[in-house]
C-alpha positions as CSV (number, residue, x, y, z in Angstrom):
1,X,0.0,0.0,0.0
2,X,1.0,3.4,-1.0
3,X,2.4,6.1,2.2
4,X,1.9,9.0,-0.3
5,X,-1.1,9.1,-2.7
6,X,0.0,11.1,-5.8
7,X,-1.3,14.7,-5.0
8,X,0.4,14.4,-2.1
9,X,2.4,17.3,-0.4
10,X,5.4,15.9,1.4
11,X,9.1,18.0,2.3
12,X,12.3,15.8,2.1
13,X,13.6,14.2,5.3
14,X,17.5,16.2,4.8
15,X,15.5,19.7,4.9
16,X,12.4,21.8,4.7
17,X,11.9,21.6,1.0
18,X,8.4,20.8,0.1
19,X,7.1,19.2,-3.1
20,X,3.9,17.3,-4.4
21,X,4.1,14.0,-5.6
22,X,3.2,13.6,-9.7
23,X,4.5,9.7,-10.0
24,X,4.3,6.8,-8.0
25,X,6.7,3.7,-9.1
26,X,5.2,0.3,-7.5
27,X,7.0,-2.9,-8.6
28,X,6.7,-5.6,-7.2
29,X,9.1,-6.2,-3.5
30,X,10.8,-3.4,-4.4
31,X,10.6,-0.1,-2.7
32,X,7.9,2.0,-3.9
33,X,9.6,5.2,-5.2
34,X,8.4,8.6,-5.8
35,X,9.0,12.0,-8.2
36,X,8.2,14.9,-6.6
37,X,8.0,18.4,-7.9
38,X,9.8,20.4,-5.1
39,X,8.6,24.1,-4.5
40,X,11.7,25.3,-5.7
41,X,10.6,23.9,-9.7
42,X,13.3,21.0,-9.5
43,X,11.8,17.3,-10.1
44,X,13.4,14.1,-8.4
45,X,12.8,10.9,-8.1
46,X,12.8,9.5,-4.0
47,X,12.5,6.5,-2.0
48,X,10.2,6.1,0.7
49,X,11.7,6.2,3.4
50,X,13.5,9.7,2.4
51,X,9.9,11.9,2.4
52,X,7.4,12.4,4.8
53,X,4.0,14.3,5.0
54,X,5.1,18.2,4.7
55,X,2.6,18.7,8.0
56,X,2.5,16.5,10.7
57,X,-0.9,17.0,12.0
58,X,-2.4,16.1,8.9
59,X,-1.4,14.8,5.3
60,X,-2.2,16.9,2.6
61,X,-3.0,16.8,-0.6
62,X,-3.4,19.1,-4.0
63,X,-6.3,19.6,-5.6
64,X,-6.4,21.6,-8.8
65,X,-9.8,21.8,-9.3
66,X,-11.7,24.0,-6.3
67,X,-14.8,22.5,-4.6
68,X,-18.1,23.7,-6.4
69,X,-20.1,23.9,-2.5
């Protein structure tokens, strides 16, 4: 199962960098990997274990389209 849904917004664990997730890799036993767009307009591709959720209280994700209620 995946930790971080793409539309995710998660921050690198070396720093305070912040980025959204746009790909999920799944493949069989291996470790699920990640490419996040970082606020900074860089792309990389990450393990697991090197993100987590960019707020602690909650996950968040991003939505491009804006509720209609």
């Amino acid at each position: 199962m995946l930790k971080f849904p793409k539309g995710s917004i998660v921050k690198h664990k070396s720093g305070e960098i912040r980025g959204e997730i746009v790909n999920v890799f799944e493949q069989g036993d291996s470790p699920t990997g990640y490419y996040v767009k970082w606020d900074d307009g860089n792309h990389s591709y990450h393990l697991e274990k090197e993100l987590s959720w960019a707020n602690v209280d909650r996950p968040r994700m991003h939505y491009t389209q804006q509720s209609s209620k």
